[in-house]
N, C-alpha and C positions, 0 to 999 in steps of 0.2 A: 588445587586446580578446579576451575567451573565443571559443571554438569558436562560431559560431552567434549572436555579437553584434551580430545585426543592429538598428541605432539604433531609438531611439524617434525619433518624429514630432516633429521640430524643435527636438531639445534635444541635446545635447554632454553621454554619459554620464558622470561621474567615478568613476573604481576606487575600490574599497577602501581607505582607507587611515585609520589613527589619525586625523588628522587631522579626517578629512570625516565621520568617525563621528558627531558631536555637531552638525554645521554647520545650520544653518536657525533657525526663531526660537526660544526658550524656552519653555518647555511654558506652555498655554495664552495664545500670545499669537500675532498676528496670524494671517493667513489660511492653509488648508489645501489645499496643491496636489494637484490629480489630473492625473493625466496629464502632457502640456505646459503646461495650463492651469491658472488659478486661480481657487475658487470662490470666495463670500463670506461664508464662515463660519468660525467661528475653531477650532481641535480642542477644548476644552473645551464649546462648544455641539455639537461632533459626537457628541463620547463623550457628552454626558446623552441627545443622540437614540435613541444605540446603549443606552443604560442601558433608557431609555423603551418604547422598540418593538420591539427586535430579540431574539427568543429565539437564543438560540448553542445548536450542535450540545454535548451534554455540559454543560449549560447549568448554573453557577453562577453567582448574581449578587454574590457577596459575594466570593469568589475574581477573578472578573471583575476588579472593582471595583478591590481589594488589588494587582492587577497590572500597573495601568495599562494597558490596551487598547491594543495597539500598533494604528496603523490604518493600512496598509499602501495603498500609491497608486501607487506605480508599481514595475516590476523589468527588470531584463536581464542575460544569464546565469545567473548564479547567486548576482544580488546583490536586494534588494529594497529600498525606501526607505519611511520612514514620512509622516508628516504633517507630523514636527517638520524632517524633513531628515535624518534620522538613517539612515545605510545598515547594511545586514545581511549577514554572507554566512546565504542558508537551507539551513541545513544536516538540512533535512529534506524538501526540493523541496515547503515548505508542508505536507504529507500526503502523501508517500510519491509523490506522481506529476507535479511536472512534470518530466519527465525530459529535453526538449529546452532546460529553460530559459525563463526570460521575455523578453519583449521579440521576439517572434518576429513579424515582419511575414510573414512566407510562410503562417504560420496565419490570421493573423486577413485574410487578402487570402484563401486558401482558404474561409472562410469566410462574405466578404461578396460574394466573386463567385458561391457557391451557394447565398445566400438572394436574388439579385437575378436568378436563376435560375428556381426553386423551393425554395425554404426548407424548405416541412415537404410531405412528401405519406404520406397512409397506407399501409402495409407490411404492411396486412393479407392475408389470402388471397386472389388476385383483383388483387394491386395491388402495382406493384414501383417502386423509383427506382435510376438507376444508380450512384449513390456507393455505397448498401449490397449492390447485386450486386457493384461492385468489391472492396469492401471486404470483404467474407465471402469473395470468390476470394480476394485476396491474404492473409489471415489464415490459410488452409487451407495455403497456399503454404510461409507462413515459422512455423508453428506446431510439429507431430511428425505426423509418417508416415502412421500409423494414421487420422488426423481427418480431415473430411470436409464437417463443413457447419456455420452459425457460425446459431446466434439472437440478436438482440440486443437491449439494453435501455438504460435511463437509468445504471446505479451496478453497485457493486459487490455491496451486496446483493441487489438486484434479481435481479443474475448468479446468485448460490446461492441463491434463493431458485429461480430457473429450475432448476436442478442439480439439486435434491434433486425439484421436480416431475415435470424430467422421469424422475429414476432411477427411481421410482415407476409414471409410466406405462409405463416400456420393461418391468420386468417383468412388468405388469398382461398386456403385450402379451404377453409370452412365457409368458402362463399362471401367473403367479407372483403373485398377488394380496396375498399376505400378504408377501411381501419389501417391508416400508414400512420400517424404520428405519434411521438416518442416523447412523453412526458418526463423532466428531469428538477434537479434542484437548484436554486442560486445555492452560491457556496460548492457546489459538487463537484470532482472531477472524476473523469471517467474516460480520459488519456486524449492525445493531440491528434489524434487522426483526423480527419475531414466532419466523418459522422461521429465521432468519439469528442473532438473539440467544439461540434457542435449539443452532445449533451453535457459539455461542462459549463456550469454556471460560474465560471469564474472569466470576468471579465478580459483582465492580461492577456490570457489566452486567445483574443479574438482578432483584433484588429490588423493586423499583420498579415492578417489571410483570408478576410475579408471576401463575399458574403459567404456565411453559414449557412450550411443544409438547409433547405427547408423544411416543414414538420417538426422542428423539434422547440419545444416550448419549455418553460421553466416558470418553477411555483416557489412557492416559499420555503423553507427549510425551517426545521423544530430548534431555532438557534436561538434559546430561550434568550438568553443575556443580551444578544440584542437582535430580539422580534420583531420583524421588520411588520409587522402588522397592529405593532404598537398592545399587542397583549401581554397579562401577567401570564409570569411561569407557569401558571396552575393550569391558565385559559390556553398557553401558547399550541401544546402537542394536538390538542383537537382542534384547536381554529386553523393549526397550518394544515392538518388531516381536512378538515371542510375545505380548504384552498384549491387541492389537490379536486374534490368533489367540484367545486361551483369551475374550474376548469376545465373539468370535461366536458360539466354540463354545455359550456361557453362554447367549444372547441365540437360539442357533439360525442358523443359516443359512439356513435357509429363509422369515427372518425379517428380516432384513439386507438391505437395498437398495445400499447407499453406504458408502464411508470418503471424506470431507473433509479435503484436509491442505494446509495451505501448506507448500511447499517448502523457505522460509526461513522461517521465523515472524516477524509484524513488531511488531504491536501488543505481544504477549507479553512482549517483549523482545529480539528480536531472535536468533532460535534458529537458527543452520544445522543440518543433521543430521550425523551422522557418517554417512562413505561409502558403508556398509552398509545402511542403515536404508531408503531407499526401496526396492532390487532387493527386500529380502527382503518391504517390504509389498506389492510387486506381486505374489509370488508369492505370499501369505496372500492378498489379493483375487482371486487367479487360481485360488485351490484351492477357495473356498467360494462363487465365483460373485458376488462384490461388487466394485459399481463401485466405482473409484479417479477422484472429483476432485480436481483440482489448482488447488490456489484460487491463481491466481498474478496478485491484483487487482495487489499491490504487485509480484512478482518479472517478472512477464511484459514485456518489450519493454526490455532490453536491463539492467534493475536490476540484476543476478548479475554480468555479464560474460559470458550468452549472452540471445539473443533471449528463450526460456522456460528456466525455473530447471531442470525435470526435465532437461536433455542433459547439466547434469553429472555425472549416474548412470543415463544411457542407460536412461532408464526413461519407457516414454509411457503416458498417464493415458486413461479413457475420455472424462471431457468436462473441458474446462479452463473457469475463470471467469475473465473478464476484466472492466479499465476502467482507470482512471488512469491509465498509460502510451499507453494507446493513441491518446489525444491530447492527450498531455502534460496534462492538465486544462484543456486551450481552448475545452472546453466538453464538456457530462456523455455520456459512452457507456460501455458495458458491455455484457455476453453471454459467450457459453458456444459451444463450440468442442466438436464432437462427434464420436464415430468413426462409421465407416460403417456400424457394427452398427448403433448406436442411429441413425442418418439415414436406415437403410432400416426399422428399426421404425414408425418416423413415416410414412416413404412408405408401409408398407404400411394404414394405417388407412384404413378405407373411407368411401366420400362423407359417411354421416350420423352418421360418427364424429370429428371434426375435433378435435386435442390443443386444447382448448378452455385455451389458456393464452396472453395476451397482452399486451402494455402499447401505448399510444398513442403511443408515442415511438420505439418498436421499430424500430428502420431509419431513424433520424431519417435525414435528405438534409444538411442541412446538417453533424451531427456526424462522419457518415460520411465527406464531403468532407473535413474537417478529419482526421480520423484516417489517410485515404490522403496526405495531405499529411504529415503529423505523423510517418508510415513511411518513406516517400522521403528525409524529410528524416535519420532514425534511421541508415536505409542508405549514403545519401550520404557523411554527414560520418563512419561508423566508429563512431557512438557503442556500438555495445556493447562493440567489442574497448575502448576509450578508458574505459567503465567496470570492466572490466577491470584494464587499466592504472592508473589511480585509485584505483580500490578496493584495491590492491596497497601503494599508496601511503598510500593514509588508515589500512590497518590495519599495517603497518608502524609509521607513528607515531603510533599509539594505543597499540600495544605500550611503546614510549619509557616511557608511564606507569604502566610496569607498577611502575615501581620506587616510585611512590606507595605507602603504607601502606594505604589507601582502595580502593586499584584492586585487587578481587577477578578479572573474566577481563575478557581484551578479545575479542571475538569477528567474527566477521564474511563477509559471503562479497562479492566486487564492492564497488559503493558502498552497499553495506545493512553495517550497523558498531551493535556496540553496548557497552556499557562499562558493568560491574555494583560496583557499589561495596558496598563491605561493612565492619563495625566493624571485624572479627577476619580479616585472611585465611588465617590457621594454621588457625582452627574453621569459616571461610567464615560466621562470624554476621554475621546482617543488623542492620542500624541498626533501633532503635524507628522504630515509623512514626512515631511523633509529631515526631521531630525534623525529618524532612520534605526528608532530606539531597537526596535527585534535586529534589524542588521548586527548593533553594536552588541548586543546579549550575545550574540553567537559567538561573535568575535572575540570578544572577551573570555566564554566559555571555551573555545577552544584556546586561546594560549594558557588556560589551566588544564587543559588533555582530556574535553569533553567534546564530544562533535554531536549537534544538535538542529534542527533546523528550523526558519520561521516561515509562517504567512503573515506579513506586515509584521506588528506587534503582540503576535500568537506562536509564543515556543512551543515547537512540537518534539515530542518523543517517544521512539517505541523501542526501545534494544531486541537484543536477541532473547530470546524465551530463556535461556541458559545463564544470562544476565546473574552475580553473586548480590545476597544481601549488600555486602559491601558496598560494592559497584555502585548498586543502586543508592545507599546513603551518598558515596562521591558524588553521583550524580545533580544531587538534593541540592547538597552541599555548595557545589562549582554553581548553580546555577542560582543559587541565593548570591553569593558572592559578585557574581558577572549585574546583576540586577543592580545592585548596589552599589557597586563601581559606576554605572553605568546610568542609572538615573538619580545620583547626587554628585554627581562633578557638570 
């Protein structure tokens, strides 16, 4: 059993294996298991429920449809099972976060013993619970240096949606009224909210909802392989670092509140930077007086192969945005991680002036609980160095594939990996969108019991920290396989 296989509730988990991939009844026929138990309905009446009522995040109903709905019911490790009986390794921890793995009784027992406690209590000014005093001390603890005091929310956008409010107030405080804009990256994402889908540099995102915030601008990204400023790999991490400079200059500095960056880029495609590229954004943020966040929804709590992504370039950010890791997704928390400059900005605002910024969920008690749990448990078993280790390992044999004709870079930092397929890779030309090559990769991958995901034709993946060697060669493996099926027919 994986690191952290603690059983489900009165069932005998079976591994991985070709065999047990397809095992349970034929698609739409007899009953659909949850949990240990069995309901009394069959998956073809689930999926028209799920057609009928349920809008989906990124919501396509005809895509939906075409792809068969996998409807997911139980997991452990880093494995997940569907309706039909059919197992999966997820080779994306679902969304980039459950990072300790499913099937965890130590959470959901954290969990039930502090709603039979006090569940929810308000967090408002005036009003504290001790999961979120603990949990804001120990995030200060195991965060960087500089930080100092933790706000928290529901998600990830939430998180930057708190970032860019509060960079705003802290100048307003220091006299800086006009430092409102919010520097971000093409390629970025940094979640769908109003001002959140406004720092995403990813186009899709946009049109639909139409006009975006004002203030918020976007630079280039250190996306060596294809630099859209037309420089070599050597030249890319500082000319996109100087981007960021002749933009403010462009934009004013006196104008500029914030630069937003993930560490690793996730949604984008999966971008590490080269080595150079954050010291020197620190110093372009330290020369023109703009805060540097570190949107490390996905990198934070142990993704990289350290706790937060910036100690790989000994670089600390002024507020960090957190969530998904922080309780492996056992239920929704988020916030923002800030230094003492900005924490005594806040203290010093006077009685009838209160940062009039809140959410109702802010310090929830119960998710709190579950995230000091969900940390202990991170620390305990070594999962970061063991992502680490892993991650060494998954991109090792992702490399293997390099020798595919398709396989343009394989890239990666820790368990966050991504693998860009391209027609030409002498010209690095990308496949017409219409052929829909990353669609078809997934696809294929998963009818061999890998579940993975793409941005166009960029497989991403990141399992759960707990992830087995094995696992990980299967993963290699299925996904050499789906390549090849997939761009020689």
């Amino acid at each position: 059993m994986p690191p952290g296989g603690h059983g489900l509730v009165g069932r005998e988990w079976a591994p991985y294996n070709d065999q047990a991939k397809f095992a349970g009844p034929p698609h739409g026929s007899g009953p659909a298991p949850q949990g240990n138990t069995v309901i009394d309905i069959s998956v073809d009446e689930l999926i028209a429920l799920d057609q009928a009522h349920l809008i989906h995040p990124l919501h396509n109903p005809v895509g939906h449809a075409q792809a068969g709905p996998v409807i997911l019911v139980s997991g452990q490790g880093a494995i997940v099972r569907d309706a039909h009986g059919r197992e999966y390794i997820d080779g994306l921890s679902q969304l980039w976060n459950v990072n300790v793995g499913h099937g965890r009784r130590e959470l959901a027992e954290a969990a039930a013993q502090q709603m039979s406690q006090l569940a929810f209590a308000s967090n408002y000014t005036g009003q504290a619970n001790i999961p979120a005093i603990r949990l804001a001390e120990k995030l200060v603890q195991i965060s960087y240096p500089n930080l100092q005091a933790v706000f928290f929310t529901s998600g990830g956008a939430e998180s930057n949606e708190s970032a860019f409010k509060l960079a705003r107030s802290y100048w307003r405080l220091r006299g800086h009224p006009n430092k409102v804009k919010i520097i971000s990256r093409r390629w970025a994402y940094h979640g769908v909210t109003l001002g959140a889908m406004s720092a995403t540099g990813m186009s899709a995102y946009w049109p639909q909802f139409e006009p975006r915030v004002p203030g918020f601008i976007q630079v280039a990204p250190p996306y060596c392989y294809r630099c859209e400023l037309g420089r070599t790999p050597g030249n890319c991490p500082i000319d996109t670092a100087e981007d960021l400079e002749q933009t403010i200059l462009r934009e004013g500095p006196e104008t500029v509140a914030a630069f937003i960056a993930e560490p690793v880029m996730g949604a984008g495609g999966v971008i590490p930077p080269p080595p150079e590229y954050f010291p020197r954004v620190r110093e372009v943020c330290n020369r023109y007086q703009v805060l540097l966040i570190a949107d490390e929804v996905i990198t934070g709590f142990g993704r990289t192969g350290r706790m937060f992504a910036l100690h790989h370039w000994n670089v600390q950010p002024d507020i960090v945005s957190f969530a998904k890791g922080v309780t492996s997704a056992y239920i929704q928390l988020g916030g923002i991680i800030i230094s003492r400059e900005l924490a005594e900005a806040l203290r010093s605002l006077p009685p009838d002036q209160p940062w009039m910024h809140a959410y109702t969920y802010s310090g929830h008690a119960t998710a709190c609980a579950v995230g000091l749990k969900n940390i202990e448990i991170i620390e305990r078993e070594g999962l970061v160095e063991r992502a680490a280790e892993m991650g060494a390992r998954l991109l090792a044999g992702l490399r293997t594939l390099e020798s595919l004709p398709a396989v343009g870079e394989v890239r990666g930092l820790g368990l966050m990996c991504g693998v860009e397929l391209v027609r030409d890779r002498a010209t690095r030309e990308a496949y017409p969108t219409a052929s829909q090559i990353g669609a078809r990769v997934i696809a294929a991958a998963r009818q061999r019991g890998v579940l993975f995901r793409n941005r166009g034709d960029v497989i991403m993946m990141a399992p759960p920290l707990v992830i087995t060697a094995e696992q990980i060669d299967r993963m290699v493996n299925v996904l050499g396989e789906a390549i090849r099926e997939v761009t020689t027919t």
